[in-house]
N, C-alpha and C positions, 0 to 999 in steps of 0.2 A: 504494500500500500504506500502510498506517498504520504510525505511528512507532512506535517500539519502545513498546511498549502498558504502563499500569503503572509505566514506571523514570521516577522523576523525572531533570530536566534538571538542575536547579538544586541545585548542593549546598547545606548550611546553610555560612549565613556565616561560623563560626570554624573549620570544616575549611577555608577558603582562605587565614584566617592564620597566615602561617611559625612555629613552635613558637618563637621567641627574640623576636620580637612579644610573643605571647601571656606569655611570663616576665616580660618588660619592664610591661606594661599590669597584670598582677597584682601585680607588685612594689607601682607607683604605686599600685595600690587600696588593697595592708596599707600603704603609708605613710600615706596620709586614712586610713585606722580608726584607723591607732597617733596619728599625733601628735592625732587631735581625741579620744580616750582619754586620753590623756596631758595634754592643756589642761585637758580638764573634771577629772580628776584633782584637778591643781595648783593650780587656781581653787576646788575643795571644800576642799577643805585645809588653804590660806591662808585664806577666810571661816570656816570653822568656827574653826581658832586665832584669829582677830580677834573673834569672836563670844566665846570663852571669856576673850577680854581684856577685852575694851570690852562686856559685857553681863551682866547678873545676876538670877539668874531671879526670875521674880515682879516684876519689875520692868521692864513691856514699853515700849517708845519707838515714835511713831507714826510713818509714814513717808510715808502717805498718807490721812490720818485715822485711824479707826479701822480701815476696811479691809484695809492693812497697815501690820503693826507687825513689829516686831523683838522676839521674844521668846523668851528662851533656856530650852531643855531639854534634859533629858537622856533620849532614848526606848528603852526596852529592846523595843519591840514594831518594829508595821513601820507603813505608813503610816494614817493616823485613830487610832493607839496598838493596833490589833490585835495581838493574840498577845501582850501585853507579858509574858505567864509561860512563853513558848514561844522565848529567844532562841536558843537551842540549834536547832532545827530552823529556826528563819529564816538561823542561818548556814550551815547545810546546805542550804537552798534557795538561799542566793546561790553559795555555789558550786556547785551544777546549771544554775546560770543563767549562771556564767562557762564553764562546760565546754561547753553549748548553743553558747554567744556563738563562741568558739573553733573549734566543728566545722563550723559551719556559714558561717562565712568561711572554708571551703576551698574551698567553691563559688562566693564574691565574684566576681559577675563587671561590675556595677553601682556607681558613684561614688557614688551616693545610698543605695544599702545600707549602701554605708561608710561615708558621715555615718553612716546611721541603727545601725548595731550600735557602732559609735566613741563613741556618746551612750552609748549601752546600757553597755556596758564601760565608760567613765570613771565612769560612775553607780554601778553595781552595784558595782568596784572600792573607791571610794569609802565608802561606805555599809559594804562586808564590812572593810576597814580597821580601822573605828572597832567593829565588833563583836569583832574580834581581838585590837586592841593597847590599846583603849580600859579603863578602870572600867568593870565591879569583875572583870574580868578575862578572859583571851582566852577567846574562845568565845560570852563571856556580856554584852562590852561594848556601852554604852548608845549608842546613836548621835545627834550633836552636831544637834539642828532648830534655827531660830529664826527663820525665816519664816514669818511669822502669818498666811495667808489668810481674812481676816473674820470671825476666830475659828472657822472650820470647823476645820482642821488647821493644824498647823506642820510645815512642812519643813526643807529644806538645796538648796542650790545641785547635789545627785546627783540627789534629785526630781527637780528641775528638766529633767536632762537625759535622767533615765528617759522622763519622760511626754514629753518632747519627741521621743526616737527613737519610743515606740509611737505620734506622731501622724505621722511620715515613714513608721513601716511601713506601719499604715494606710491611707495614701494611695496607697503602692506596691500594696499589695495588691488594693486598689479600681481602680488604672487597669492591672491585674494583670501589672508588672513583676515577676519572680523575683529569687532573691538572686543570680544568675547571668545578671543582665541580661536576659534574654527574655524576650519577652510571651507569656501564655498562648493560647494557640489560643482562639478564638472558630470554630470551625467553618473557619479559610483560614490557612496560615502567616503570621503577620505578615511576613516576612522576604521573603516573595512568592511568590503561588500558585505549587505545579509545573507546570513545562510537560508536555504527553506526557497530560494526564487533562481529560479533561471536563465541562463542568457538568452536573447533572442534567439527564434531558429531553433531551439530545442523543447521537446516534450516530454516529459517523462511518462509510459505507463504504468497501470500498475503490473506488479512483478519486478520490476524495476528496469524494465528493455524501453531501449528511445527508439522510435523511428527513423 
C-alpha cells in the first residue's frame, strides 16, 4: 500500500526547536542589532563632534588627494542635498524608517539580518538625532557631513552605514535568505524535500511497482 499519500514526513526545522532554544537564539540576534546600533551610533557622534572641532567649512583638507577630503557642512536636505526645503518631512521619513526597522526585527531570525538592520538603525538613528537636537532647531536640524566623495557628495560616518546595511540586504535578498533566516523556495524546501510525495512523471502502485 502507499504511504500515507500527501502528509509530509518531515516537519520544518524550528517546530523541533524546544521554545526556550528559540528565546535564547532571538535574544543573541536583538543583542548583534542592538550593540552594532549602538557602535555605529557612538562612532557618528564622536566624528561629527571632532568634525565641528577640528574642521571649518569652506575650508576642505585632503585625505587622499583630491578624491577624499574632509569637508564640513551643514545639510538640511538628505543625501546629494535633496529636499534641503523639505526637512520637516525627511524627519518624518526617518522615523517611518525607525518604526519599519523595529517591526520587522520581530521576525529576526538570521545573524546577518542583524548586522544588516543594526547598520540600518545606528545610521538612520544617527542622522534623525542631528535633525532633532541639532541648529536651527528640533524638527528642522541640519545634519553634520564632511566626507567628500570626489566632490560628488559629502556624507557622515550614518551614510556610511546606511549604504552598507542596503549592500548586506541586497545580497540576502539575491541568494534569497529572509529576515527570518529561511530560504525562499525555489520550487523544493531548502530545508529538505518531503518524504511521502513524488517527483513529477512518477506513480507509485500499490504493491509498490511504478509504471
Amino acid at each position: 500500500m502507499q504511504d500515507e499519500a500527501g502528509a509530509p514526513l518531515i516537519a520544518a526545522h524550528d517546530e523541533t526547536i524546544p521554545p526556550e532554544q528559540k528565546t535564547a537564539q532571538r535574544s543573541r540576534l536583538f543583542a548583534v542589532l542592538g550593540t552594532t546600533a549602538a557602535l555605529v551610533l557612538v562612532l557618528d557622534q564622536l566624528t561629527k563632534l571632532w568634525a565641528l572641532r577640528a574642521l571649518t567649512p569652506g575650508e576642505p583638507i585632503d585625505v587622499v588627494g583630491t578624491l577624499i577630503r574632509l569637508n564640513l557642512i551643514r545639510n538640511p536636505g538628505a543625501a546629494f542635498s535633496i529636499g534641503t526645503g523639505a526637512t520637516w518631512v525627511l524627519t518624518l521619513i526617518a522615523c517611518g524608517v525607525l518604526v519599519f526597522i523595529l517591526v520587522t526585527a520581530r521576525r529576526l531570525g538570521s545573524v546577518y539580518w542583524a548586522w544588516a538592520l543594526g547598520l540600518l538603525l545606528g545610521g538612520s538613528v544617527g542622522n534623525l538625532s542631528d535633525r532633532l537636537f541639532r541648529e536651527p532647531g528640533p524638527g528642522r536640524g541640519h545634519v553634520v557631513d564632511f566626507i567628500d566623495y570626489f566632490g560628488w557628495f559629502i556624507g557622515n560616518v550614518a551614510d556610511v552605514a546606511i549604504v552598507g546595511a542596503a549592500c548586506v540586504i541586497a545580497v540576502l535578498a539575491t541568494v534569497g535568505i529572509g529576515v527570518d533566516g529561511k530560504r525562499a523556495e525555489h520550487g523544493r524546501h531548502e530545508a529538505g524535500h518531503p518524504k511521502g510525495r513524488h517527483e513529477p512523471g512518477q506513480r507509485q502502485q500499490a504493491g509498490g511497482h511504478h509504471e
